[in-house]
GUTI-52158 format. One line per field, with one value per atom (N, C-alpha, C): x negated, y negated, z; residue number from 1; residue in three letters. Coordinates in steps of 0.02 Angstrom, whole numbers, plus 32768, in hexadecimal, padded with zeros to 4 digits. Layout:
N
u	(X|...) $
v	(Y|...) $
w	(Z|...) $
pos	(NUM|...) $
code	(ALA|...) $
//
This chain:
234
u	(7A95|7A77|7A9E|7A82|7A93|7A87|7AC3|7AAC|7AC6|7A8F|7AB5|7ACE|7B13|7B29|7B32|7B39|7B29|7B86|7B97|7BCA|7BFA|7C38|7C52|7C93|7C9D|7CD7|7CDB|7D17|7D36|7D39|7D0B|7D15|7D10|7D05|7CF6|7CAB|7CAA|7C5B|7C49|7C0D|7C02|7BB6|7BA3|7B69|7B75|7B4A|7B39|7B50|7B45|7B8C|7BC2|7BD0|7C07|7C39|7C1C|7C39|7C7A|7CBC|7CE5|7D17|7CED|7D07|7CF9|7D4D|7D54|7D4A|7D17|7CE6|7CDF|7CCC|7CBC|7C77|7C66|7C1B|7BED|7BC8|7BC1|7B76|7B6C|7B34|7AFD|7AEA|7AB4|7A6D|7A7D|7A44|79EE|79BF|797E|7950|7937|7903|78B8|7897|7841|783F|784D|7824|7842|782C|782D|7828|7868|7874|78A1|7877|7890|78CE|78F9|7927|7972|7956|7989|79C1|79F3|7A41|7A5B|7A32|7A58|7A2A|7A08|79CD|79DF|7A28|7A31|7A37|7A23|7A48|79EE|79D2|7994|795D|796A|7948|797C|7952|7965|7992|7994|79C2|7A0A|79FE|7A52|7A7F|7ACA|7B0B|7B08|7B2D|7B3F|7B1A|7B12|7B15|7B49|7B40|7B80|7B67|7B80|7B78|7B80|7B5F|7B87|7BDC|7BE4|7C41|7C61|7C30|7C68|7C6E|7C40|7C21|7C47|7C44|7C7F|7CDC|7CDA|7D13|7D33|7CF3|7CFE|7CFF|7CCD|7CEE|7D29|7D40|7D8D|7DB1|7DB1|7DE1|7DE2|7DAB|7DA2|7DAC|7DAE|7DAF|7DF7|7E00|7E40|7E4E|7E9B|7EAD|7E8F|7E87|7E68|7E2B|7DF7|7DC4|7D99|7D5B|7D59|7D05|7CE6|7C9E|7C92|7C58|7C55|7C0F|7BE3|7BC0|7B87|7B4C|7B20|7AF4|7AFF|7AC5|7A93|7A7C|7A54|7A50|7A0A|79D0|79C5|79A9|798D|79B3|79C7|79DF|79BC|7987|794F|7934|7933|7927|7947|7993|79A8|79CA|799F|79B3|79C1|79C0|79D4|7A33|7A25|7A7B|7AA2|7A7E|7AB0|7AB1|7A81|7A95|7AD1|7AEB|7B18|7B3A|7B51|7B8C|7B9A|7B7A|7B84|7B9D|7B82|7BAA|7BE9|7BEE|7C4B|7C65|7C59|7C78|7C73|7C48|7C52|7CA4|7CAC|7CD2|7D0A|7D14|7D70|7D5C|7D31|7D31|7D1F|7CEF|7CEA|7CB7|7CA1|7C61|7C2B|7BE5|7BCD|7BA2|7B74|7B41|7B2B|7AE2|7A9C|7A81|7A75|7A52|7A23|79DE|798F|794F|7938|78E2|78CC|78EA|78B9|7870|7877|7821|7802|782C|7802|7821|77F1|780E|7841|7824|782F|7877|787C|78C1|78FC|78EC|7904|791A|78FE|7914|7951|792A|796C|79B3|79B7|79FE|7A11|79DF|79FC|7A43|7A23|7A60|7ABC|7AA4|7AFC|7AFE|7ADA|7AF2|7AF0|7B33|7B41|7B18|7B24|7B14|7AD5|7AA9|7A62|7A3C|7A4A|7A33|79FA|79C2|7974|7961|7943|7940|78F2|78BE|787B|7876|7844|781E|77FE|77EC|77C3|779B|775D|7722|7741|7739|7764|77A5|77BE|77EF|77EB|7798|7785|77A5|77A2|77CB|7792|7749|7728|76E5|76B2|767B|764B|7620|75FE|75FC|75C5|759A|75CD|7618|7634|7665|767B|769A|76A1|766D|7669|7671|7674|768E|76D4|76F4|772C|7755|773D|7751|7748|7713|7713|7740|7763|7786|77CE|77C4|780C|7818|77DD|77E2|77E6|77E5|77D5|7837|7852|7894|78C4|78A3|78D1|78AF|7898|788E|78B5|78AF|78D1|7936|793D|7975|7986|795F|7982|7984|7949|7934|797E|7989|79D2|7A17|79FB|7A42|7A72|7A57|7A91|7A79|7ADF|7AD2|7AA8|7A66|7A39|7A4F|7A22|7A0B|79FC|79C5|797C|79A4|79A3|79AB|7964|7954|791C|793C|7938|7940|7910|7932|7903|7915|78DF|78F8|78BD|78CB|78AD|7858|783E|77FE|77E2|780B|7806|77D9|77B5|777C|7779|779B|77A7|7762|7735|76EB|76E0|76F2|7701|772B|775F|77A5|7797|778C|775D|772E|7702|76CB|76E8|7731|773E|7758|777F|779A|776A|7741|770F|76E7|76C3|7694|76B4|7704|7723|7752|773A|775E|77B2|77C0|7812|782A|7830|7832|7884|788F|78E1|78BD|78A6|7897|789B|787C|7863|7891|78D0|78EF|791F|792B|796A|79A2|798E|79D9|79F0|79F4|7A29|7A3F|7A4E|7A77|7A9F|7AC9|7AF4|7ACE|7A89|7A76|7A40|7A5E|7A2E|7A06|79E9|79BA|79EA|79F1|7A31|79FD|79E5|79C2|79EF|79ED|7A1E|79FC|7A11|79F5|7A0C|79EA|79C5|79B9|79CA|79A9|79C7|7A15|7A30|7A39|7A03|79F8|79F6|79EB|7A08|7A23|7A2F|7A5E|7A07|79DB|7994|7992|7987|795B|7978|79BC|79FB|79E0|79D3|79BF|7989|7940|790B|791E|7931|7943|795A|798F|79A5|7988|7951|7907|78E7|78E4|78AF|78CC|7916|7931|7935|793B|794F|7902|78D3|7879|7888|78AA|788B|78B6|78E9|7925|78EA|78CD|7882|786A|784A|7815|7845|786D|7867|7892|78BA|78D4|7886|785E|781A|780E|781A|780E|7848|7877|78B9|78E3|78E2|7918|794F|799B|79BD|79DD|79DF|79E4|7A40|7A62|7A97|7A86|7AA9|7AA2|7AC6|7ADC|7B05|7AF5) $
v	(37A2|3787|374A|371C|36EC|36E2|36C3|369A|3661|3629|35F2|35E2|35E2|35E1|359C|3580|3548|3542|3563|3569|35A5|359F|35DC|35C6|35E3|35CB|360E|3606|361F|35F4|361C|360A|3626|3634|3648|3664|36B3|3698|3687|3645|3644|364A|368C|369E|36F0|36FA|375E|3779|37B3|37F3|37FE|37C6|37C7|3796|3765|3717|372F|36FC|36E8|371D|373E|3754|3727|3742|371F|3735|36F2|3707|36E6|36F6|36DC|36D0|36A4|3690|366F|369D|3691|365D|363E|3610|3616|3628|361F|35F6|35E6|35B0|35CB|359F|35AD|35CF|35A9|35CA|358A|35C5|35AB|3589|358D|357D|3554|351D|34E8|34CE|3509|350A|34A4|34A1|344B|3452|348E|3485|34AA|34A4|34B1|3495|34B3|347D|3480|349D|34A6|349E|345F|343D|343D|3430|3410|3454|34A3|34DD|34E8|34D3|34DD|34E5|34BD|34A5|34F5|351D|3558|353E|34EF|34D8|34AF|34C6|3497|34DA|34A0|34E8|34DC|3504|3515|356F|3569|35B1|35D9|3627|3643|368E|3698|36D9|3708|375D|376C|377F|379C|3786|374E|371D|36DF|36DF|36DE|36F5|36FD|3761|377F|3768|3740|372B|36FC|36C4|36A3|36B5|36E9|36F8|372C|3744|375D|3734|3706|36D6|36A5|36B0|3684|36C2|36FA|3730|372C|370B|36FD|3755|3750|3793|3798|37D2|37E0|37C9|37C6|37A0|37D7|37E2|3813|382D|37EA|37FB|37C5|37DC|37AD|37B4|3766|3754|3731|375A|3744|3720|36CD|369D|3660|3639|3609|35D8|359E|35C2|360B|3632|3669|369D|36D1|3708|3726|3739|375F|3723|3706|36CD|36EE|36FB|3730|376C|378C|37BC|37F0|37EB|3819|3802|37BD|37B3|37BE|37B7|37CD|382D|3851|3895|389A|3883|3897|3878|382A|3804|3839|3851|388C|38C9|38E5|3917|391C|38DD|38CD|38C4|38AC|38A4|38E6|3914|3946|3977|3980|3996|3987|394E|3939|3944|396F|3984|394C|3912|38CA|38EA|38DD|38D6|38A5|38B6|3886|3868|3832|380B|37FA|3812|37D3|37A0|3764|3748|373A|3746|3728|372E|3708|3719|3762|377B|37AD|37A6|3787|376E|37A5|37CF|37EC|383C|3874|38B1|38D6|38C7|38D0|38C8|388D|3862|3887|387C|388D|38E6|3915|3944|3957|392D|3945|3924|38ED|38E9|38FD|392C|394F|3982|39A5|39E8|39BF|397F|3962|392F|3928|38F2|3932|3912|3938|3929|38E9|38CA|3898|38A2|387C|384B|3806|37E2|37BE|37BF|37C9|3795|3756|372B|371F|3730|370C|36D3|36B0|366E|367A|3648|3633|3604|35F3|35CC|359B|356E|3529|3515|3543|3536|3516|3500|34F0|3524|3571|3590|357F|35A8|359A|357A|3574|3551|359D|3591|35A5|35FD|35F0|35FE|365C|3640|3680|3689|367B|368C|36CD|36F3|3744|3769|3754|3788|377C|3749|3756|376B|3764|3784|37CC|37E8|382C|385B|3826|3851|3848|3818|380A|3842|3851|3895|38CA|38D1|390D|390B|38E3|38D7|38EF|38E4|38EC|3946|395F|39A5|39BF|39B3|39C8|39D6|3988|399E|39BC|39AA|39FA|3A39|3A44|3A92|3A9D|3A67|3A7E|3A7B|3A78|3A72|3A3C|39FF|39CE|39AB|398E|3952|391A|3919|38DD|38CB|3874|386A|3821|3807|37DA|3791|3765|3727|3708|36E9|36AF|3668|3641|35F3|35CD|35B6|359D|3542|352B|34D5|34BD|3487|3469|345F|347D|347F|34B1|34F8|3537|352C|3567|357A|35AF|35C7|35FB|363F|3630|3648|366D|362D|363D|3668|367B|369F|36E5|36F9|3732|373D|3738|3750|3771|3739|3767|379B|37A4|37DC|3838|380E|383F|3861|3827|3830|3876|385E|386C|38AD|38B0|38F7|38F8|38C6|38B3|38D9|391B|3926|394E|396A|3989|39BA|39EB|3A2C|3A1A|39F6|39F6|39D4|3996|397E|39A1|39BC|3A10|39B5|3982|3944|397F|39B1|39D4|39E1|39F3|3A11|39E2|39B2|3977|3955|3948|390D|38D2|38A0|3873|3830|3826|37F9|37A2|3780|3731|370D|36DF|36A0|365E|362E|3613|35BD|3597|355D|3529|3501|34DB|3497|3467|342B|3408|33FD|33E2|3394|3367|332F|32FF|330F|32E7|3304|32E9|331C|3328|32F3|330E|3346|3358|3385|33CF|33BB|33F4|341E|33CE|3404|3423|33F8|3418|346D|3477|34BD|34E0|34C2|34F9|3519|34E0|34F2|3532|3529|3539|358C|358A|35C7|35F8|35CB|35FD|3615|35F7|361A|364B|364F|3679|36CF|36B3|36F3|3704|36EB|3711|3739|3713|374B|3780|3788|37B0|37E2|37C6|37FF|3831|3809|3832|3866|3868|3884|38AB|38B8|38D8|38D9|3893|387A|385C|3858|382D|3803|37AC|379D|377A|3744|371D|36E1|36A4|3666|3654|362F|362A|35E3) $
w	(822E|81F1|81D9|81C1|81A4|8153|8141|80EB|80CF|80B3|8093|8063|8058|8028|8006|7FCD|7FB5|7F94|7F6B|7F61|7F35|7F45|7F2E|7F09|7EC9|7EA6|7E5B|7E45|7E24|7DDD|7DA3|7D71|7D3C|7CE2|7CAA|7CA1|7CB1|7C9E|7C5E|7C57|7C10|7BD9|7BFF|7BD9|7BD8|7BA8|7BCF|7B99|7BBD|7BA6|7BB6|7BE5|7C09|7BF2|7BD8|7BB8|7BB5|7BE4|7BDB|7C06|7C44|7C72|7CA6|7CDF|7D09|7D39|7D69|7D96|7DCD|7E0C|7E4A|7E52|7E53|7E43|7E8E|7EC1|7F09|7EED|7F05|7EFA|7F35|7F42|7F76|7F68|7FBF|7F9A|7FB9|7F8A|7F89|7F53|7F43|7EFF|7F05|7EF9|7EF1|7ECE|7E8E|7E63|7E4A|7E18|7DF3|7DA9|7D94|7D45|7D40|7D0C|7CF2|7CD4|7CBE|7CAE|7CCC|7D0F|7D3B|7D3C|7D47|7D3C|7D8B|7DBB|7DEF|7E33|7E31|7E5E|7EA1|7E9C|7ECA|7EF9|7EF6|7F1C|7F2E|7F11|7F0D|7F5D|7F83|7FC2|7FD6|8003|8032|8083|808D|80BE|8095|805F|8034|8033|804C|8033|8081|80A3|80F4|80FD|8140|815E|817D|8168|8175|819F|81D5|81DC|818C|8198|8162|816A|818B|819F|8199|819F|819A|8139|8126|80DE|80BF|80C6|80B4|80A6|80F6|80FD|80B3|80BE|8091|8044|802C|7FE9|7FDB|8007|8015|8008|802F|8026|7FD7|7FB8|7F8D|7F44|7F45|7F14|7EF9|7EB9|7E96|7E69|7E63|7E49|7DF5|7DDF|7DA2|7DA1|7DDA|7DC5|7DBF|7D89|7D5A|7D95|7D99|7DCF|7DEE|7E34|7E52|7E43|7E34|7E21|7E4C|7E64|7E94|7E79|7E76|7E58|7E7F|7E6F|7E8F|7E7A|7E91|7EC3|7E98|7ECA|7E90|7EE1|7ED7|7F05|7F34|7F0B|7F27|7F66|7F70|7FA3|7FE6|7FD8|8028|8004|7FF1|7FCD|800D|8047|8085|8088|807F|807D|804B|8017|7FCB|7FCB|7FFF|7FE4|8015|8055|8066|8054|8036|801C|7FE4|7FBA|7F84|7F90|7FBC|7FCB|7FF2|800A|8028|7FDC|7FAD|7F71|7F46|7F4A|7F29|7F53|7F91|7FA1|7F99|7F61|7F53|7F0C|7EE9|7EA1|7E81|7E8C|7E69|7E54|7E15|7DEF|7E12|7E3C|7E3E|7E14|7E14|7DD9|7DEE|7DEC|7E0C|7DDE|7DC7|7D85|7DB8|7DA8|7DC2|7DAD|7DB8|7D95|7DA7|7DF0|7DF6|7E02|7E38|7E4E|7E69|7E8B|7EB7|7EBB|7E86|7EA2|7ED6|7F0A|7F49|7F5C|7F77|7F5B|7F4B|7EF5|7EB8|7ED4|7EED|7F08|7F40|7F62|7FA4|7F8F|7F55|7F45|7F1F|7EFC|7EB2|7EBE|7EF2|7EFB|7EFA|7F10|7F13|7ED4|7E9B|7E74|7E2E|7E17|7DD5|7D89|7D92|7D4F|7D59|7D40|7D3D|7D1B|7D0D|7CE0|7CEE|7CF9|7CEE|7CBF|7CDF|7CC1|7CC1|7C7D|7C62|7C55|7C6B|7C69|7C51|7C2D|7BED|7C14|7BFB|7C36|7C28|7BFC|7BFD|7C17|7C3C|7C58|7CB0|7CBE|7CF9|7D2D|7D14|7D62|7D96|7D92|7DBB|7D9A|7DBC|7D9F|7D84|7D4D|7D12|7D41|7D75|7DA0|7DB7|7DC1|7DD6|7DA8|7D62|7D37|7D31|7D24|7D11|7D48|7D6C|7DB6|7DC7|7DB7|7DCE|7D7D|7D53|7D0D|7D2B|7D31|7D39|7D73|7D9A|7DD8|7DAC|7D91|7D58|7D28|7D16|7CF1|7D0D|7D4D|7D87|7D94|7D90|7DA3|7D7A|7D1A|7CF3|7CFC|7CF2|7CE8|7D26|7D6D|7D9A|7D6F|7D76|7D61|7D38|7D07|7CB4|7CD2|7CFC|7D15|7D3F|7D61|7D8E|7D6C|7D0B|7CFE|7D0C|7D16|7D3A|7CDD|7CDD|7C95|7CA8|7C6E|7C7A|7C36|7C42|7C15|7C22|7BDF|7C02|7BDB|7C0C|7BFF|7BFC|7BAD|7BAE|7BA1|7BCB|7BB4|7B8C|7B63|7B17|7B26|7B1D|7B1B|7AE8|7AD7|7A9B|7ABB|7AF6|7B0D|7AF8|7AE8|7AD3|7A9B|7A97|7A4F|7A36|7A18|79E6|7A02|79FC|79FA|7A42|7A82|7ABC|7ACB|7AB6|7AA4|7AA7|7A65|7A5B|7A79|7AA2|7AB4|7AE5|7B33|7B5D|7B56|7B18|7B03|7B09|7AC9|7AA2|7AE9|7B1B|7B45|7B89|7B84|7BC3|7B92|7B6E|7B3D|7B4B|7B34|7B2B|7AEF|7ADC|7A99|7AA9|7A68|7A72|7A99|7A92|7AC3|7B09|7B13|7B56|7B89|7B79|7B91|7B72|7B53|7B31|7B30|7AFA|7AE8|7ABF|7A9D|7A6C|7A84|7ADB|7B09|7B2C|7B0F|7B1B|7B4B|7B4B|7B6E|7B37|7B41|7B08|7B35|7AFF|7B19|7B05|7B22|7B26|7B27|7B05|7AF3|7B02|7B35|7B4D|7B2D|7B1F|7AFF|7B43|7B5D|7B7F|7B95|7BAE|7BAA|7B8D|7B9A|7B75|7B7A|7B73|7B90|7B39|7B0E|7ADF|7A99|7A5C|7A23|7A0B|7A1A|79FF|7A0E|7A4A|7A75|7A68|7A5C|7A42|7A11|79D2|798B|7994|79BB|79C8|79E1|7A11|7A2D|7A10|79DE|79C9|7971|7956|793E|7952|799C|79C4|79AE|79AD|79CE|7977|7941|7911|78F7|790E|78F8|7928|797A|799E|7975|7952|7939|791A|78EC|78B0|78C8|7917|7936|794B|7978|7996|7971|7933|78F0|78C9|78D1|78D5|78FE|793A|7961|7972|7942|7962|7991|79A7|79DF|79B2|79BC|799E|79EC|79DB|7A14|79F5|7A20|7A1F|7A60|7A2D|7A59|7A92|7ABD|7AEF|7B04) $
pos	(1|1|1|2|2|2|3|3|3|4|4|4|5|5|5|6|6|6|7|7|7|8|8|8|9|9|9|10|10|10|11|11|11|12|12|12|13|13|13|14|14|14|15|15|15|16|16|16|17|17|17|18|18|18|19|19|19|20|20|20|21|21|21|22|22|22|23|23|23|24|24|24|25|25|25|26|26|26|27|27|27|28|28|28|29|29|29|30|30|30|31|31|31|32|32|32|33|33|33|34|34|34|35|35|35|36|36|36|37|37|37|38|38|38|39|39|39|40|40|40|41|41|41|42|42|42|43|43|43|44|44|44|45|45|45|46|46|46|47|47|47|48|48|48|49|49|49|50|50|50|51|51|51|52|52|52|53|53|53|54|54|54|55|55|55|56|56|56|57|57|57|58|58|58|59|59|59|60|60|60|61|61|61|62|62|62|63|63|63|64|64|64|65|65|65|66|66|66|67|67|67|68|68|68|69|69|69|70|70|70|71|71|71|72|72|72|73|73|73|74|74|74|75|75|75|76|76|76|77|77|77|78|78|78|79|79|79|80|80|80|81|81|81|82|82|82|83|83|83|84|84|84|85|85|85|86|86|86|87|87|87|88|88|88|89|89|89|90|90|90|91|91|91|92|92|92|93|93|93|94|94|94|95|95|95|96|96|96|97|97|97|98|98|98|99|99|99|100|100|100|101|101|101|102|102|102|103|103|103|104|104|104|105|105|105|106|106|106|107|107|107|108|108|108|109|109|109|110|110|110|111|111|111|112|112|112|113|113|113|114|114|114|115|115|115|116|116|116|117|117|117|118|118|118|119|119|119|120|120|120|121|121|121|122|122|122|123|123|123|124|124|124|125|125|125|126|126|126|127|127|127|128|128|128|129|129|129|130|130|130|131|131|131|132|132|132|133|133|133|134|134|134|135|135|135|136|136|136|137|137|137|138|138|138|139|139|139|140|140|140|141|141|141|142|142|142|143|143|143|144|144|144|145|145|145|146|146|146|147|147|147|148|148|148|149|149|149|150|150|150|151|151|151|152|152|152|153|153|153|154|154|154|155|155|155|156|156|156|157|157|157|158|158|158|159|159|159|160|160|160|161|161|161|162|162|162|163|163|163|164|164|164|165|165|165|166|166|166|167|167|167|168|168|168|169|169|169|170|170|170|171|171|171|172|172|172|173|173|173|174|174|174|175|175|175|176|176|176|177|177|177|178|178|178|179|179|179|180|180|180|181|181|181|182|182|182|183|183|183|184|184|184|185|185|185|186|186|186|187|187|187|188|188|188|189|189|189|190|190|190|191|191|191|192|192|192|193|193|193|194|194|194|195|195|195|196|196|196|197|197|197|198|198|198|199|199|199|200|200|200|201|201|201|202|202|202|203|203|203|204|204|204|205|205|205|206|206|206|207|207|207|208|208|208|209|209|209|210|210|210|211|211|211|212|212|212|213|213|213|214|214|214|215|215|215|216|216|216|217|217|217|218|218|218|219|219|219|220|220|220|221|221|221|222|222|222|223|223|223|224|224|224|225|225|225|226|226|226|227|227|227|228|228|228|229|229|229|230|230|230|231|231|231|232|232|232|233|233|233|234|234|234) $
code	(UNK|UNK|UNK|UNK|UNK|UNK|UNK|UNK|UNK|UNK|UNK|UNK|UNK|UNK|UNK|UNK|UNK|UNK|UNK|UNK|UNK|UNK|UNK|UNK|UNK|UNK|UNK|UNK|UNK|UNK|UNK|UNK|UNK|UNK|UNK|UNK|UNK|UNK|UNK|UNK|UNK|UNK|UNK|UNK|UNK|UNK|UNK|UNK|UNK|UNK|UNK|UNK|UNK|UNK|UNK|UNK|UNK|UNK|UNK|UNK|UNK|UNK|UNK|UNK|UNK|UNK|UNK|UNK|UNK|UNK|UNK|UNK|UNK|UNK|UNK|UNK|UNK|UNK|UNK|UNK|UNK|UNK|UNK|UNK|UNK|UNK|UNK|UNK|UNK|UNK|UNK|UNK|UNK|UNK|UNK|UNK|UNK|UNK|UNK|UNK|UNK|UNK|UNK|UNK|UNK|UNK|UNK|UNK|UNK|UNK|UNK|UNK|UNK|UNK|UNK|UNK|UNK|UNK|UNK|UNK|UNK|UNK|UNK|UNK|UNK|UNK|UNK|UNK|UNK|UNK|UNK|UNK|UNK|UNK|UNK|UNK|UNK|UNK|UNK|UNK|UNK|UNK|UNK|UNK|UNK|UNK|UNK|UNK|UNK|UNK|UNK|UNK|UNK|UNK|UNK|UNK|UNK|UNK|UNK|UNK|UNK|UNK|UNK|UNK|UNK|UNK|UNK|UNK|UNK|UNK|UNK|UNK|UNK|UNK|UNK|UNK|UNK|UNK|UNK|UNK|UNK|UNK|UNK|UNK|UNK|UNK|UNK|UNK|UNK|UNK|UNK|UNK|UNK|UNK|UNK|UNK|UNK|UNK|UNK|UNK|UNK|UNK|UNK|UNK|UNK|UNK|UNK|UNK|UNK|UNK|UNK|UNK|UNK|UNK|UNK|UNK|UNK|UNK|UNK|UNK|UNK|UNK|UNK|UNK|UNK|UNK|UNK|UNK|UNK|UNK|UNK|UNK|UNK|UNK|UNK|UNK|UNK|UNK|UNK|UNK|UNK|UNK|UNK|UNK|UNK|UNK|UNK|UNK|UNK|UNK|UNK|UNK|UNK|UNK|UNK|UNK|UNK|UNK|UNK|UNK|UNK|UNK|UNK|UNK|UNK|UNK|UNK|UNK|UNK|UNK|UNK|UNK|UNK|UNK|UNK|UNK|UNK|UNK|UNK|UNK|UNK|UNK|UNK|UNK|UNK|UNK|UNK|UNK|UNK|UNK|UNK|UNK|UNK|UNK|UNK|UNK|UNK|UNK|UNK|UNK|UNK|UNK|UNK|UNK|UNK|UNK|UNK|UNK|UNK|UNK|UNK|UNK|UNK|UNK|UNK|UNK|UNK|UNK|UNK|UNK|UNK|UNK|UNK|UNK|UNK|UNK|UNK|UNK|UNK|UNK|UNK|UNK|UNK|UNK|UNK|UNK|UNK|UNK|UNK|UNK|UNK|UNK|UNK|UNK|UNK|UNK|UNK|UNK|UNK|UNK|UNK|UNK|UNK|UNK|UNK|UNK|UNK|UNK|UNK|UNK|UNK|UNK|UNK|UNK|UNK|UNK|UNK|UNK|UNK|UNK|UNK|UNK|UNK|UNK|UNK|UNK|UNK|UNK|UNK|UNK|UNK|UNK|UNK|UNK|UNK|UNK|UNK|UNK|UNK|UNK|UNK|UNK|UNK|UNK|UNK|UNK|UNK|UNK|UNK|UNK|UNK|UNK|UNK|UNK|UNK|UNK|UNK|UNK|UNK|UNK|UNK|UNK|UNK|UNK|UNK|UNK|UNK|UNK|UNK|UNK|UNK|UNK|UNK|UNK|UNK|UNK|UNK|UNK|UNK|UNK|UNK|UNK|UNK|UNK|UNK|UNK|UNK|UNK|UNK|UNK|UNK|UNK|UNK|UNK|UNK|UNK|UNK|UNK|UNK|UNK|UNK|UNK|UNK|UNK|UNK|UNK|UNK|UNK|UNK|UNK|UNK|UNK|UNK|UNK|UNK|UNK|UNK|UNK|UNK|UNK|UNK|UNK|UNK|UNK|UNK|UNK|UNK|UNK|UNK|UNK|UNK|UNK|UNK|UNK|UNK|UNK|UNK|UNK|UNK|UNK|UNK|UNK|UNK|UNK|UNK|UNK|UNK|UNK|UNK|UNK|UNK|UNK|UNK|UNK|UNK|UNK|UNK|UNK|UNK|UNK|UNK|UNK|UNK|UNK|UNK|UNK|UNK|UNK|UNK|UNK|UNK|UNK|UNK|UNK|UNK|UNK|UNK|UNK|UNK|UNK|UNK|UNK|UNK|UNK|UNK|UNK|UNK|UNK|UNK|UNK|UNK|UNK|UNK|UNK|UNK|UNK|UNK|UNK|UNK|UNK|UNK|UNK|UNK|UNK|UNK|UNK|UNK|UNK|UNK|UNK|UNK|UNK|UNK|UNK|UNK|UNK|UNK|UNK|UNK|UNK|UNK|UNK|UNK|UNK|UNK|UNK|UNK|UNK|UNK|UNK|UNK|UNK|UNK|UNK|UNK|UNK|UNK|UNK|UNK|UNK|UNK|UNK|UNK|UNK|UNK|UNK|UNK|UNK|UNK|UNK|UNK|UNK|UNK|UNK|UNK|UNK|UNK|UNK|UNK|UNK|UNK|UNK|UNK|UNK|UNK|UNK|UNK|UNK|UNK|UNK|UNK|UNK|UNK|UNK|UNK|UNK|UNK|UNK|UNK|UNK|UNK|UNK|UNK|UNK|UNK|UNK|UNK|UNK|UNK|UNK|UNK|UNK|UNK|UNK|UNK|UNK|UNK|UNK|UNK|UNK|UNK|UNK|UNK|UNK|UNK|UNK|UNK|UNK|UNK|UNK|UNK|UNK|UNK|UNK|UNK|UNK|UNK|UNK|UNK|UNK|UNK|UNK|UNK|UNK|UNK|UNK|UNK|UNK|UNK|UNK|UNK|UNK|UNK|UNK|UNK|UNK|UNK|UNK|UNK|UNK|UNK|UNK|UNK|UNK|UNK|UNK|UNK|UNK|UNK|UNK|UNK|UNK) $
//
């Protein structure tokens, strides 16, 4: 088996529940889809980064695993892309006691399964339509395997919890509906059970676009304090 890795390094994580642990962050490359406010284009194409046996893989995040480092962090591109190589890069890392971390849309049930049994920590990231992930036409289907992903994991007990990216394109109205529609409520995603929902602000392309978002972001605290979510910025 093979996997391409885009890149691998050691740094702070700085979002989550995790914010401000120290982390090994494996990058793999390849992702579908075509969110506009991607910060990481360039991992994007499924031939960027080099190819590695998985042994050579392994090798290499051995070699690259600094002392005290708290988890190792399976990101993209989106994972689920070789999600055959991230369940065994994961489970070589579960066997030295590392915490592992998947962050992904969660496109695809399926997927999203066979690497569950080796990833610890689950951060499950919703799109909002304006976020151009995919076109109009398959929005709700891959929302719904997204939701097929987050229930998997609560049911398995692994720490989740749902990253939405908010940018000054965001609409309050839009916001809520995926919520309400996709029954994001405290029960059902059990956030009283140390997992919360991280609203991540976006697009940081001018001090305009800044204040816009972060507009965007204190209407969305209204709604979803309506709805009994309490969220935090990042």
């Amino acid at each position: 088996m093979k996997v391409r890795l885009f890149e691998i390094f050691t740094s702070v994580e700085g979002e989550g529940i995790l914010y401000g642990t120290k982390t090994l962050f494996v990058r793999l490359a390849g992702c579908p889809f075509t969110c506009f406010y991607c910060d990481t284009k360039e991992s994007l194409p499924l031939d960027s980064g080099e190819e590695y046996s998985i042994d050579e893989a392994i090798e290499l995040i051995d070699s690259n695993l600094q002392n005290q480092t708290y988890k190792v962090n399976f990101t993209g591109g989106d994972p689920l892309i070789q999600h055959q190589a991230v369940a065994q890069l994961a489970k070589h890392i579960q066997t030295k006691k590392i915490p592992t971390y998947l962050e992904s849309s969660c496109f695809d049930i399926d997927r999203f399964n066979h690497v569950l049994p080796f990833i610890d920590i689950v951060k499950i990231e919703f799109k909002t339509q304006d976020s151009d992930f995919v076109d109009s036409e398959h929005y709700d289907k891959l929302i719904n395997h997204t939701m097929k992903c987050l229930e998997s994991s609560v049911n398995s007990k692994k720490i989740t919890f749902i990253k939405i990216v908010v940018s000054s394109k965001t609409q309050p109205t839009e916001f809520k509906k995926l919520i309400e529609a996709k029954n994001l409520d405290r029960n059902q995603i059990e956030i009283d059970k140390a997992n919360e929902l991280i609203v991540e602000i976006r697009e940081l392309l001018s001090k305009n676009q800044i204040n816009d978002a972060k507009k965007v972001y204190s209407e969305l605290k209204v709604v979803l304090k309506d709805i009994g979510i309490s969220v935090k910025i990042t």
